[in-house]
N, C-alpha and C positions, 0 to 999 in steps of 0.2 A: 636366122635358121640355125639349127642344131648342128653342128658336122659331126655327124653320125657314127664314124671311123675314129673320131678322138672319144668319141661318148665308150662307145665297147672299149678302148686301149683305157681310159680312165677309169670306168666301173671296174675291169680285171684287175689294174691294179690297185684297187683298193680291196678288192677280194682277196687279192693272196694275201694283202696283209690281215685280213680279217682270218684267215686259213689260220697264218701263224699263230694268232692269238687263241683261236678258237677253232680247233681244228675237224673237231667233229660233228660243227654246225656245221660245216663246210662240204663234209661229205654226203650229211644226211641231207642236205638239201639235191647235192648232184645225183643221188639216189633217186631222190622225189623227180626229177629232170629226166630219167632215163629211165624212170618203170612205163613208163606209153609205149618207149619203142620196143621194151621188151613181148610186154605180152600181146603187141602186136594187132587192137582190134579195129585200131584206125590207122590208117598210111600215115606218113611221116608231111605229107604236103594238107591233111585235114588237120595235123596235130598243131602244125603252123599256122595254119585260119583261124585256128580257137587260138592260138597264144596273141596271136595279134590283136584279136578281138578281146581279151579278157588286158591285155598289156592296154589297150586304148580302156576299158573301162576301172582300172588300176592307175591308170595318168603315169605309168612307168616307165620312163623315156630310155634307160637302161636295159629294159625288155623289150621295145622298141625297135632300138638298133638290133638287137641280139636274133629277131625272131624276123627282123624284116629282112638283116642277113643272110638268113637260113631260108629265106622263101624267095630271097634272089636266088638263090645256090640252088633249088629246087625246080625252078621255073615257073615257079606260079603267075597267073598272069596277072595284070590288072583288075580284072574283071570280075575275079574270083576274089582278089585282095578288096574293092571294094564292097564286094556283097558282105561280107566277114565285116568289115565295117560298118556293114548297117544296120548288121544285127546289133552289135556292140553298139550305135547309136541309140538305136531302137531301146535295148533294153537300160541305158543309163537316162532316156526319159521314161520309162517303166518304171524304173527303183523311183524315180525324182517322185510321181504320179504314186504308190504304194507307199513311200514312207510320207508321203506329203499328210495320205490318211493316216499314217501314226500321231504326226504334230496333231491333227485337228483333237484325235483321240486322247494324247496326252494333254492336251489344253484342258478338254471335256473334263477327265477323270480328276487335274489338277484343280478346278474350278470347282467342283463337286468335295473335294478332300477338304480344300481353303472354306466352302460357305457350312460346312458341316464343323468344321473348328471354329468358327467365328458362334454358329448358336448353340454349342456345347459349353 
């Protein structure tokens, strides 16, 4: 298992260094982080249930800690953490099911492109 407290202590500091380097991907991301709470149209404990859900269908283990942190710190309860996870379940076998019809499609079109080169 993951220890979750060295994961947040590892990703931060690999952040600041990336700050150093590159400082104003650093902000503009923290920007992108704090415009929900600003304008305020979802509470801080829904804004958690989507992060955790989009962090499980991103395989983000980094976001992960970060957002499961912040929804111990909130109170949310189990109950609600795993509903948030079944959306997030639900729709990474939705995407699997939807692009699965892409493959068939790119096959189709690539089969069609190939037998139309072959009696050209």
């Amino acid at each position: 298992m993951i220890d979750w407290k060295q994961e947040t202590s590892d990703v931060n500091a690999r952040l600041k260094e990336l700050a150093s380097r590159t400082p104003d991907t650093l902000k503009g991301a923290l920007l992108l982080s704090g415009a929900g709470a600003r304008t305020n149209h979802l509470d801080a404990r829904t804004r958690e249930l989507i992060a955790l859900a989009v962090a499980v269908t991103t395989r983000c283990d980094g976001c992960i800690a970060a957002h499961a942190a912040q929804a111990v710190k909130l109170g949310i309860g189990d109950e609600e953490i795993a509903e948030a996870l079944g959306v997030a379940i639900n729709l990474n076998a939705g995407a699997a099911l939807v692009y699965s019809s892409h493959v068939l499609d790119a096959v189709d079109r690539l089969k069609q492109t190939r037998e139309g080169e072959l009696h050209a």
